[in-house]
C-alpha positions as CSV (number, residue, x, y, z in Angstrom):
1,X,0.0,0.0,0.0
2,X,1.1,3.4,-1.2
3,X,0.6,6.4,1.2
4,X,-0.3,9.6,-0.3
5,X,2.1,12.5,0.9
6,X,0.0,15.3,2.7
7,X,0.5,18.3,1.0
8,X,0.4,21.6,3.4
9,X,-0.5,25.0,1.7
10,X,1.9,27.5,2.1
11,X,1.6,30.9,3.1
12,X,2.6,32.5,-0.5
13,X,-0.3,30.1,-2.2
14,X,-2.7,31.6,0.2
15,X,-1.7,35.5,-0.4
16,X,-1.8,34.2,-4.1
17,X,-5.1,32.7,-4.0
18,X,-6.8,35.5,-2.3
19,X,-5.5,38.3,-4.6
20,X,-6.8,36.2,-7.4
21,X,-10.4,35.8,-5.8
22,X,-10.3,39.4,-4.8
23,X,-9.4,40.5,-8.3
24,X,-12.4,38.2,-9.7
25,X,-15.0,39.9,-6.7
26,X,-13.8,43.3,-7.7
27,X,-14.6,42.4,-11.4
28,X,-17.6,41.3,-10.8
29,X,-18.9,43.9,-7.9
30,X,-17.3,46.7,-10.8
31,X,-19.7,45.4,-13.7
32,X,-22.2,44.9,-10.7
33,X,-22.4,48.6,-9.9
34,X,-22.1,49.9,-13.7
35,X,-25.7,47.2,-14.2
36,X,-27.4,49.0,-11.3
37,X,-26.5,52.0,-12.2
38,X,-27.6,51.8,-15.7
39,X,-30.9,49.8,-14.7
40,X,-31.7,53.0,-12.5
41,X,-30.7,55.6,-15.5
42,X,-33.2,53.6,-17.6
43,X,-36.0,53.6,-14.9
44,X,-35.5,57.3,-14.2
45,X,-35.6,57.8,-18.1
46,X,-38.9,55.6,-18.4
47,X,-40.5,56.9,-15.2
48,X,-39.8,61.0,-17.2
49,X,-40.7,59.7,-20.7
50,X,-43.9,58.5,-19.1
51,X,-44.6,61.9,-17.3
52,X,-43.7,64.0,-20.6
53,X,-46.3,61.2,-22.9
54,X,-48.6,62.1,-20.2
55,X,-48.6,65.9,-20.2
56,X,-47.9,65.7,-24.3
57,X,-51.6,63.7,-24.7
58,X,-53.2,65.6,-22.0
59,X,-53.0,68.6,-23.1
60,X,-53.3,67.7,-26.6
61,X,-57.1,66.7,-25.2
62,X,-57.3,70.8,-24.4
63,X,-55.2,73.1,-26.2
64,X,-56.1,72.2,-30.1
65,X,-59.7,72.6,-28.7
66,X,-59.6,75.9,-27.6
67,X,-62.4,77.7,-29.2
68,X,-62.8,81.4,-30.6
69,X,-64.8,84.4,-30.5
70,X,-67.0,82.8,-33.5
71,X,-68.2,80.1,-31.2
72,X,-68.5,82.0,-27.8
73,X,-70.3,85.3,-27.1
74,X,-67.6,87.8,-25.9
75,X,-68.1,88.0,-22.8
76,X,-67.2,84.4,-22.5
77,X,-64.1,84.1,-24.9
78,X,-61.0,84.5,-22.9
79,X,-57.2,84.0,-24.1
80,X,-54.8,85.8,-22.6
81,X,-51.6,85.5,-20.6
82,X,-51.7,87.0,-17.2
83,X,-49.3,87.2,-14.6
84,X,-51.5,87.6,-11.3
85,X,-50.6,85.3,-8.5
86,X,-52.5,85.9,-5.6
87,X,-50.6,83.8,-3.3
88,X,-52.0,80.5,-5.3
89,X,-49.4,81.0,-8.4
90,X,-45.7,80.7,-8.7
91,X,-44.4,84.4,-8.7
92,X,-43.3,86.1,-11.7
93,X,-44.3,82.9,-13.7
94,X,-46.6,83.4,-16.8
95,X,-50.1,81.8,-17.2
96,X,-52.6,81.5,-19.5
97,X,-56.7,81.7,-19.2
98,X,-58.3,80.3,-22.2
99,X,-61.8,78.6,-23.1
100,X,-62.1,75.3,-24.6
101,X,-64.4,72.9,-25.1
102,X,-64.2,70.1,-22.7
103,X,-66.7,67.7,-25.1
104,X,-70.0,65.7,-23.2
105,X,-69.5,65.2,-19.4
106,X,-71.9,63.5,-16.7
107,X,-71.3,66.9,-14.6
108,X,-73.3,69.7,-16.6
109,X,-71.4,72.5,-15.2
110,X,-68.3,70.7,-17.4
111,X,-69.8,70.2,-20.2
112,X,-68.9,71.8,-23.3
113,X,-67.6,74.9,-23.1
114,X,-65.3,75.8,-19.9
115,X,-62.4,77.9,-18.6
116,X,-59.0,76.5,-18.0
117,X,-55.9,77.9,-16.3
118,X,-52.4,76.5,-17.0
119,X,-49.8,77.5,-14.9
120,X,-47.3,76.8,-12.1
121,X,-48.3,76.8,-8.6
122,X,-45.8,78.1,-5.5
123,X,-44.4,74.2,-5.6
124,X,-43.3,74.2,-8.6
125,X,-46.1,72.0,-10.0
126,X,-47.3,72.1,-13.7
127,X,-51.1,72.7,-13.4
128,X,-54.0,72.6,-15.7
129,X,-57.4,73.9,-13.2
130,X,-60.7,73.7,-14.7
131,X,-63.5,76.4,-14.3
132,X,-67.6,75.8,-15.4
133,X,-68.0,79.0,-18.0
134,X,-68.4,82.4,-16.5
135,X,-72.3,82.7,-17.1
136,X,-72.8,79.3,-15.0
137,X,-71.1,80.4,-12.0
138,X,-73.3,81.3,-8.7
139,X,-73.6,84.4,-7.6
140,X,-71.7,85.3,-4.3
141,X,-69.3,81.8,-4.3
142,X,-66.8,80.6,-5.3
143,X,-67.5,78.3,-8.6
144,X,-66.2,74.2,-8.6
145,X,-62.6,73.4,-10.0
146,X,-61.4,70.3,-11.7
147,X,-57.5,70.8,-10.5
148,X,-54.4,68.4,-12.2
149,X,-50.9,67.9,-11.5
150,X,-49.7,67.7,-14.9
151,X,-45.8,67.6,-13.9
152,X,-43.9,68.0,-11.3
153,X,-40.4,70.0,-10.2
154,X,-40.7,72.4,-12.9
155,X,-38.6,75.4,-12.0
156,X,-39.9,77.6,-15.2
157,X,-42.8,77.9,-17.4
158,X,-43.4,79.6,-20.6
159,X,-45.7,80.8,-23.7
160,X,-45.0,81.5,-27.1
161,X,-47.5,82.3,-29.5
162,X,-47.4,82.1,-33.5
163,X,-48.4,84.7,-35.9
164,X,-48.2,83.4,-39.7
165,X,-47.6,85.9,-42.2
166,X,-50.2,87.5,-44.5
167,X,-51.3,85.5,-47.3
168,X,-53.8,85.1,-50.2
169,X,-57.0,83.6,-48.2
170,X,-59.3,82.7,-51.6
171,X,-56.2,80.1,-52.0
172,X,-57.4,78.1,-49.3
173,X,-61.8,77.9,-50.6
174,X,-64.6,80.1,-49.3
175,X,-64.6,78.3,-45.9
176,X,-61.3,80.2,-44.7
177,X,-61.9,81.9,-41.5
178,X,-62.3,86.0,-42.1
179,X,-59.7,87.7,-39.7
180,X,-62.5,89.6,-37.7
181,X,-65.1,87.0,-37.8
182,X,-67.6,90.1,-36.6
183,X,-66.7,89.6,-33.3
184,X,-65.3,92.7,-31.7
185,X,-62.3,94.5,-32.6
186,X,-59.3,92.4,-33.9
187,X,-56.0,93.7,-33.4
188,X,-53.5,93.8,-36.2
189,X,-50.2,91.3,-34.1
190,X,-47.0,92.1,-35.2
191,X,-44.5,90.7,-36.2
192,X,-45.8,88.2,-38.4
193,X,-44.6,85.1,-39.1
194,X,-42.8,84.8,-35.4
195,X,-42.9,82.8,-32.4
196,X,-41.5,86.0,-30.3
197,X,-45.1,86.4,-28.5
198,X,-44.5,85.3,-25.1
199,X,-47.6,87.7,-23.9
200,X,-50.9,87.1,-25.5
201,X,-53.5,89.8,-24.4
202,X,-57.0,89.5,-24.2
203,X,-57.5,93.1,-26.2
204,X,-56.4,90.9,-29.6
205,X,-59.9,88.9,-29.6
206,X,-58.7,86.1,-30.9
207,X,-56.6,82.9,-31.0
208,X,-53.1,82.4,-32.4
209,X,-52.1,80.2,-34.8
210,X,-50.0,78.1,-32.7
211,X,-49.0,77.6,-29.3
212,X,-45.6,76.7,-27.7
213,X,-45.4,75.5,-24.3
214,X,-41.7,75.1,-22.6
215,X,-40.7,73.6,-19.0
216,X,-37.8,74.2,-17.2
217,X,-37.4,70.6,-15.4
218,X,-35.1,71.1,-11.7
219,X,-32.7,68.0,-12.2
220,X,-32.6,68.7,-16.0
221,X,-30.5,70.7,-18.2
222,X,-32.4,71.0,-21.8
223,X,-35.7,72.7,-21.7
224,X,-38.9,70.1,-23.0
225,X,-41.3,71.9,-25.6
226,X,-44.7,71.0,-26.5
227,X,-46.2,72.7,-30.3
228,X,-49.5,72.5,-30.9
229,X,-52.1,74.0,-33.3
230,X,-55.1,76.1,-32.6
231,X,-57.3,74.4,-35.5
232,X,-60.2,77.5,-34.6
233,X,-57.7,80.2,-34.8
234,X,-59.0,83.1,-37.2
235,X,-55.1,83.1,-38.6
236,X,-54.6,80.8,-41.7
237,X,-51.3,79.0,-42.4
238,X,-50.9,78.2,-46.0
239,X,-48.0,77.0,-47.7
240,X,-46.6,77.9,-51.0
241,X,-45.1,74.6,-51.7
């Protein structure tokens, strides 16, 4: 019978064996930490894209239905920019009051046509609050509000508003919308064909052609701007080409 000889591990092995496992862990932790940190990125990058898809649809469901002086008597057409707080709005931070038509609704007082707000609040929340029309509002209280969170940590808020240049309306049929539609005084907006309206006044009586909406987010660098056309704006855009 042979007897195996024991073989003791020395003290060099061990140091050698060790630094090899610890260079394997710290591989594995490295690409470790670079997976988690990536698998946050991407749910911080879903969890925004999801909050910008919502406030993109919603208020593609309000703006585009803003109506106009044709389809409201004046006294209850309203778009403008106003930059009131009262305590209630984030100061020195534009909004905008504007009529649209919210479409069939169980409650009657939202039904059709009603006022909105957008604007943000002191805690730096995008807000979109909802207001029965004018001539439906009791006398001597305060009328109900439909108020939404759009977005939140939004450190700045603006408007711009497109005029499109002058152009030949009988190129677009008889049904093209006449400038002053009949309905008050209409103001003649300069400049034309510009997005440099940032402050949209109630005097003009009417809607622009286009609306830009841009947010400031707090833990972001680039601004996020929504575009949307105002299909019941009196201003025509026709292209040449």
């Amino acid at each position: 019978m042979f007897k195996l000889k024991q073989h003791f591990i020395t003290f060099i092995e061990l140091l050698i064996a060790m630094a090899l496992t610890s260079l394997v862990l710290s591989t594995l932790l490295y690409f470790y930490r670079d997976i988690s940190w990536l698998n946050q990125d991407m749910e911080k990058s879903q969890h925004l894209a999801f909050r910008l898809s919502y406030v993109q649809n919603r208020l593609s469901d309000v703006l585009p239905h803003a109506i106009s002086p044709r389809q409201e008597d004046k006294d209850n057409f309203f778009f403008f920019v106003s930059h009131d707080t009262h305590g209630l709005l984030k100061p020195n931070s534009p909004n905008l009051v504007f009529t649209y038509n919210f479409g069939p609704n169980l409650d009657p007082l939202f039904a059709n046509h009603v006022l909105g707000r957008l604007y943000l609040d002191v805690h730096n929340n995008f807000r979109l609050s909802t207001f029965p029309s004018p001539k439906l509002w009791p006398t001597g209280t305060l009328p109900k509000m439909k108020n939404e969170i759009l977005l939140e940590n939004v450190e700045l808020l603006t408007f711009n508003f497109y005029v499109p240049p002058d152009k030949d309306r009988s190129m677009v049929g008889k049904n093209a919308p006449i400038g002053n539609s009949g309905v008050g005084k209409v103001i003649d907006i300069q400049p034309k064909d510009s997005w440099e309206h940032t402050d949209w006044k109630s005097e003009y009586n009417q809607l622009p052609a286009m609306i830009k909406i841009t947010l400031k987010l707090h833990d972001k660098k680039d601004t996020i701007s929504f575009i949307y056309p105002l299909p019941m704006s009196d201003f025509t855009i026709i292209y040449d080409k």
